[in-house]
C-alpha positions in Angstrom: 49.0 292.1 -184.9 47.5 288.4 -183.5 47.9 285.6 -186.0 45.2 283.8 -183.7 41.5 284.9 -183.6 40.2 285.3 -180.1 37.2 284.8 -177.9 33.6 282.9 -179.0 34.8 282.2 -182.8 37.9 280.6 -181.7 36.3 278.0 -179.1 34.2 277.6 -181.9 36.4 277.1 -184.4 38.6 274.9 -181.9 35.0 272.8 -181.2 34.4 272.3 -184.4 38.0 270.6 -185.5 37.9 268.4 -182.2 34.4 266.9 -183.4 36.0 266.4 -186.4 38.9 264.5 -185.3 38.3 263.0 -182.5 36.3 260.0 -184.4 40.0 259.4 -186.0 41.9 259.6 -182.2 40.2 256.9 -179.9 39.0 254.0 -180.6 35.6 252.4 -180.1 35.0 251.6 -176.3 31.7 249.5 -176.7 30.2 247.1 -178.6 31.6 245.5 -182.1 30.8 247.6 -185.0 29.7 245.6 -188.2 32.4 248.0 -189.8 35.0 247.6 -187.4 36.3 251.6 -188.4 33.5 252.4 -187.1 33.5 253.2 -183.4 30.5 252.6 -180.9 30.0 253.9 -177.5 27.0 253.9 -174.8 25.4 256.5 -172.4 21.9 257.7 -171.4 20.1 261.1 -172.0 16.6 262.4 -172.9 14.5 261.5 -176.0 13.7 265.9 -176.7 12.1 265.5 -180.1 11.5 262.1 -182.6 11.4 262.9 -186.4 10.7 259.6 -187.7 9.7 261.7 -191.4 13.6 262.4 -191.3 15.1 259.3 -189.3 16.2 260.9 -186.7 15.9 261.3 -183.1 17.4 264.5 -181.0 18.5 263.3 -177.8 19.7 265.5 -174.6 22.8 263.2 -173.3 25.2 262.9 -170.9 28.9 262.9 -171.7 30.5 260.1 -173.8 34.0 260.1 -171.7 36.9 260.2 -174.5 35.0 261.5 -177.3 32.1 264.5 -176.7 30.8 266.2 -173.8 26.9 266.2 -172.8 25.0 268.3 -175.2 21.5 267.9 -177.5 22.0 266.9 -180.8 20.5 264.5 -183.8 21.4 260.8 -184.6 20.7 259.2 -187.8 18.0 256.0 -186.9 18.6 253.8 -190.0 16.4 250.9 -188.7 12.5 252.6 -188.4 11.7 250.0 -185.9 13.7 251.5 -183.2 11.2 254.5 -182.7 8.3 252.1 -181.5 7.3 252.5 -178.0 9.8 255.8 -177.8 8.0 259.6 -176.6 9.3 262.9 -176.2 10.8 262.9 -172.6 11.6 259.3 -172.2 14.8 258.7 -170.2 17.3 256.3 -172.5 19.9 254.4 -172.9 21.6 254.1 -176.1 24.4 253.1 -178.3 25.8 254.7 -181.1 28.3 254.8 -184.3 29.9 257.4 -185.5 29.9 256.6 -189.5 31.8 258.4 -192.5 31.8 262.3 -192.1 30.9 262.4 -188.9 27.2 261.2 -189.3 26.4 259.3 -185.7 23.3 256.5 -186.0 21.4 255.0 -183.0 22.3 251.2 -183.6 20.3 250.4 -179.8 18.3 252.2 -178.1 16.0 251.3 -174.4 13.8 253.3 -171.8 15.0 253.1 -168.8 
């Protein structure tokens, strides 16, 4: 009998808790957060859709050493200002907080 689940679930599973805790394990490695719990880091990636309706942006990035790997995903955009002069495709750099459950939001963003 195997106490442990194997295979696709399990790296799954195993993803899901490290996205989850990893906020809590390393500490910010950029710029000062406003909320200094909340930790900011840097990288570059690829604007692949903007949802300004729904204040976000989903973003193709590299890796963010010490916290995720490269991957697509959506980031909160609380200020609506940072989506002028951005286009599907655009090549970016662009800071980041992760905030309270998880939820990361653009604080900077610049073509490059």
């Amino acid at each position: 009998m195997r106490l442990v689940p194997q295979g696709s679930w399990m790296r799954a599973m195993l993803f899901v808790a490290w996205m989850l805790m990893a906020p809590r394990l390393v500490g910010a490695q950029a710029a000062p957060s406003m909320d200094a719990r909340a930790p900011r880091y840097t990288t570059r990636g690829v604007i692949e859709e903007l949802r300004p309706e729904r204040r976000q942006i989903v973003i193709r990035h590299e890796a963010v050493p010490g916290y995720m790997p490269a991957m697509t995903m959506p980031f909160s955009v609380e200020d609506a200002s940072l989506f002028e002069g951005l286009a599907a495709q655009q090549r970016v750099e662009f800071t980041f907080s992760v905030e309270g459950r998880g939820r990361h939001v653009v604080r900077a963003i610049r073509r490059r």
